[in-house]
C-alpha positions as CSV (number, residue, x, y, z in Angstrom):
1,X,-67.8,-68.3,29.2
2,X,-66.0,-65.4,29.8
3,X,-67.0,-61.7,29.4
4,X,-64.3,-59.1,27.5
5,X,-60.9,-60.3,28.1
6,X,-59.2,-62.8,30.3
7,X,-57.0,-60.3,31.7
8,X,-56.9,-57.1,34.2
9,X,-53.8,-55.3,35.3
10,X,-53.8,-52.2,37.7
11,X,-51.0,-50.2,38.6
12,X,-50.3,-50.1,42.2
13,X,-51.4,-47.7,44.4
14,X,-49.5,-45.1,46.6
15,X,-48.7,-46.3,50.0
16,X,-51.9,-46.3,52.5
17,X,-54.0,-46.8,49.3
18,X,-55.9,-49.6,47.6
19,X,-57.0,-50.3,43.7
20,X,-58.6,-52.3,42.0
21,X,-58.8,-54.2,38.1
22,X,-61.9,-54.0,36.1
23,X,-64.2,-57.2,36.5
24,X,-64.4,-60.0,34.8
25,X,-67.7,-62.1,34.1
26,X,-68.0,-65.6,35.4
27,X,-70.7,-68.2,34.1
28,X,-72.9,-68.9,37.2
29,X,-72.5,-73.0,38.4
30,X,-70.0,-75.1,39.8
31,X,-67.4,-74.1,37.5
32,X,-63.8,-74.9,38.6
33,X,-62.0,-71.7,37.1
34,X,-58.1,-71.0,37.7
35,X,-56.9,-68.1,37.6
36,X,-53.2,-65.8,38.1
37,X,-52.7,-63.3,40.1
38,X,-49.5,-61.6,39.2
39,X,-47.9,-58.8,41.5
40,X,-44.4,-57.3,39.4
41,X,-41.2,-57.0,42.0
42,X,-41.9,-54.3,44.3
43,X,-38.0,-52.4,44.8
44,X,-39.3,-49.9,46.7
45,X,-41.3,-51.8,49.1
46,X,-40.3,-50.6,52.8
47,X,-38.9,-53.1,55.1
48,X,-41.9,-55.0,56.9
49,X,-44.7,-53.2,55.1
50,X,-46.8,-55.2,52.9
51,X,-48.9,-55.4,49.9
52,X,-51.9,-57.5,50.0
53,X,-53.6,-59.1,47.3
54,X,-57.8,-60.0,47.6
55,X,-60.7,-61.2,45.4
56,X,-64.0,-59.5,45.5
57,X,-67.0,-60.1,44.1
58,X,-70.3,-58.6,43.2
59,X,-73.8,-59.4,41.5
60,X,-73.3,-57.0,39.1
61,X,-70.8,-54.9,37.3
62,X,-71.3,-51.8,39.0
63,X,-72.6,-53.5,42.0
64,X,-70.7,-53.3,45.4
65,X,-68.5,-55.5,46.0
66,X,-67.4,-58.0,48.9
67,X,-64.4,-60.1,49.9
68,X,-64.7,-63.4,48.2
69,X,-63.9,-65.0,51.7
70,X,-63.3,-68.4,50.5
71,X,-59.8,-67.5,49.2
72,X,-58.2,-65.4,51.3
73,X,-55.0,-62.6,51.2
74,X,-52.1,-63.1,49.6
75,X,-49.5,-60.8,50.9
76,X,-45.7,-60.0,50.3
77,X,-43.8,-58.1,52.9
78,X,-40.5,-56.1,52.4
79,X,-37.7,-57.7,53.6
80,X,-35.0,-56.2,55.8
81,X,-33.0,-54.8,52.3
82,X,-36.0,-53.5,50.9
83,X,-38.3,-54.5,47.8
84,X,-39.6,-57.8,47.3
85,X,-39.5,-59.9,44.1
86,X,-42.2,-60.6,41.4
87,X,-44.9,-62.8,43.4
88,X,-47.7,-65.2,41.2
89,X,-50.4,-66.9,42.9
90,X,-52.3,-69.4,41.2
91,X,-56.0,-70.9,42.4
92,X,-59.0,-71.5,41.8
93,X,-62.0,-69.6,41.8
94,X,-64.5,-71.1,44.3
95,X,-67.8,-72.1,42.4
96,X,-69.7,-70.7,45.9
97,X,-69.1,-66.7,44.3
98,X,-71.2,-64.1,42.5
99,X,-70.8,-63.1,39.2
100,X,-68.3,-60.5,38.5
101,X,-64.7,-61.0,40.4
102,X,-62.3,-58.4,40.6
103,X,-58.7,-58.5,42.4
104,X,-57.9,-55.4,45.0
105,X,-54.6,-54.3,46.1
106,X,-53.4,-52.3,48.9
107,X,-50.1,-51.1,50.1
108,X,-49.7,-50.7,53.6
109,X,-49.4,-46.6,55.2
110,X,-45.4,-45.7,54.3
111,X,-44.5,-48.8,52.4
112,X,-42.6,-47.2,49.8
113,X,-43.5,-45.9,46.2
114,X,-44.0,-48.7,43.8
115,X,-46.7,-46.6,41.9
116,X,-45.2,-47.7,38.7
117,X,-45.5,-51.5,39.1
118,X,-49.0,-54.1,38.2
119,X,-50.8,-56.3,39.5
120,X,-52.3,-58.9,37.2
121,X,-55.5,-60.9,37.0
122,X,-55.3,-63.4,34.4
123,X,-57.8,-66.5,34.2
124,X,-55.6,-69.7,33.2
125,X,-58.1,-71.0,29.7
């Protein structure tokens, strides 16, 4: 069902960037897939900046790739003290998606270093 690994992790990227993990392969259908996404505590995460989690998806590998609309952001915003604690999101992949999903992260312009933390995009077998 699944291509390579059920896993991706990406480190973070520097504030006013965006990265992204590998892809991974889904069987095409209406296949109810759930999956993690797994953001590490940010400590360095600026007071009312955020980090913002998305899905994308593409029809191939190296294909461009899209916001997979259906699911939306999932974002975590620096509190008043500063950093934010370890965040997991658990859903379901729409069956309505292309083949190859990846998750994208972005930190918002001066939210802090947190270059040395992950996200992770695990699919729940």
């Amino acid at each position: 069902m699944f291509e390579r690994t059920t896993f991706k992790t990406v480190a973070l990227p520097a504030a006013g960037q965006s990265a992204v993990t590998a892809a991974l392969r889904f069987t095409p259908g209406p296949l109810k897939v759930e999956i993690n996404l797994s953001l590490e505590a940010l400590p360095n995460l600026v007071n009312t900046k955020k980090a913002t989690v998305t899905l994308e998806h593409a029809d191939t590998e190296g294909g461009s790739y899209s916001t997979l609309e259906t699911v939306g952001n999932m974002v975590v915003t620096g509190p008043s003290s500063g950093g934010s604690a370890a965040k997991t999101w658990r859903l379901y992949i729409p069956p309505v998606r292309k083949l190859w999903v990846r998750a994208a992260v972005a930190v918002e312009a001066s939210g802090g270093d947190n270059t040395a933390k992950k996200l992770t995009f695990a699919v729940v077998l």
